[in-house]
C-alpha positions in Angstrom: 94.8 85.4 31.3 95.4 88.9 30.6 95.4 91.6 33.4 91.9 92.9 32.5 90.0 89.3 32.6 91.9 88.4 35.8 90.6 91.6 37.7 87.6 91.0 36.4 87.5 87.8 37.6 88.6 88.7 40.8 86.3 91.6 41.3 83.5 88.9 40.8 85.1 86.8 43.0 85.0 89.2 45.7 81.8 90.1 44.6 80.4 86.7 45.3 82.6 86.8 48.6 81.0 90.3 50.0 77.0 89.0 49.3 77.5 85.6 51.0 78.8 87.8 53.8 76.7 90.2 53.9 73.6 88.2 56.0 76.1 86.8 58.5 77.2 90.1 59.1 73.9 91.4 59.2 73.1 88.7 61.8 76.3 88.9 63.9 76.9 85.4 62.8 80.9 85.6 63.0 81.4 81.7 62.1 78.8 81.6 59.2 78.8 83.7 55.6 83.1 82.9 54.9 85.2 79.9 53.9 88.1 79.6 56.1 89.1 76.8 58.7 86.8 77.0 61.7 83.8 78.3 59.8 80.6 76.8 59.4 80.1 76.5 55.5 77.6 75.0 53.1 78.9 74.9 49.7 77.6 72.7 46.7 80.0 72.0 44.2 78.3 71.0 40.4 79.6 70.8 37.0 77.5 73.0 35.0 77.8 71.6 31.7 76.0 67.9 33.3 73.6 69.9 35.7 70.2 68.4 34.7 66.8 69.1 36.7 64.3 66.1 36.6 62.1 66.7 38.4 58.4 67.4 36.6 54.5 67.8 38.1 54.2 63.9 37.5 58.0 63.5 39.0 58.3 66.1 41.5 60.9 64.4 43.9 62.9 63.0 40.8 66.5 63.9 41.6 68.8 66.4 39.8 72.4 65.1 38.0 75.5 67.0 38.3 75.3 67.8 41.6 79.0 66.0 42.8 78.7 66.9 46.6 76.9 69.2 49.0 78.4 70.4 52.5 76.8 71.2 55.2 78.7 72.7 58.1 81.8 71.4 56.7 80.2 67.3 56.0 79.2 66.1 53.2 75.4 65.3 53.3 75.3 64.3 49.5 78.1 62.7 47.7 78.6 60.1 44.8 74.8 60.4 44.0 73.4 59.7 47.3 72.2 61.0 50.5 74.9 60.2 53.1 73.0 60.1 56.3 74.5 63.0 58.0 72.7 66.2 59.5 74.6 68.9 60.6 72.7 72.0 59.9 71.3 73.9 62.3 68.2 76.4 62.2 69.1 80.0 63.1 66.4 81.6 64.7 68.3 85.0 65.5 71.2 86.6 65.7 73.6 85.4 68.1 72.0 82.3 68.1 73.0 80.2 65.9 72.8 77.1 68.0 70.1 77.5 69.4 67.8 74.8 67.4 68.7 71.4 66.1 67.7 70.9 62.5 64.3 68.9 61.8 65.0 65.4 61.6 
C-alpha cells in the first residue's frame, strides 16, 4: 500500500476511533467507547459483500444474512446464525452510572 492510502487509511481509522469515543467521554464512561482488554465493547463483525436485509412490511422480523457475530460487553449474543442466549448489556441511564440498570429481559 503506498504511503498516501495507508495514512489515509489510518486517519479513518482514527477517525472511526475518536467518534465511538467521543459519547463515552462525553458521559464519563471510562470502560465504554474503546477496544482494549478490560473494556466493555459491542462490536458486530459482517461481511459486506453477503449483508442482505429481509426483512419487508409483510416480513418485518425476517432476519438479516451476513451478520457472523455480534458482542455485547465482550460475549457473543449472536453467532453462527443464531441467538445465543446470553444478555450482558446494560442500560446507562447517566453518567457515571453505567451499572445502574440491568437490561430488559
Amino acid at each position: 500500500m503506498a504511503v498516501v492510502g495507508h495514512a489515509a487509511v489510518r486517519s479513518r481509522v482514527m477517525g472511526e476511533n475518536y467518534k465511538r469515543a467521543m459519547p463515552a467521554l462525553r458521559l464519563k464512561l471510562a470502560d465504554r467507547g474503546v477496544l482494549r482488554p478490560g473494556a466493555k465493547a459491542d462490536l458486530v463483525l459482517f461481511d459486506p459483500a453477503r449483508i442482505v436485509d429481509r426483512s419487508t412490511f409483510a416480513a418485518p422480523k425476517a432476519l438479516s444474512e451476513g451478520i457472523r457475530l455480534v458482542l455485547v460487553n465482550g460475549e457473543a449474543v449472536w453467532e453462527d446464525g443464531k441467538a445465543t442466549g446470553r444478555r450482558p448489556g446494560r442500560v446507562l441511564v447517566s453518567a457515571g452510572t453505567a451499572d445502574a440498570a440491568p437490561s430488559p429481559r
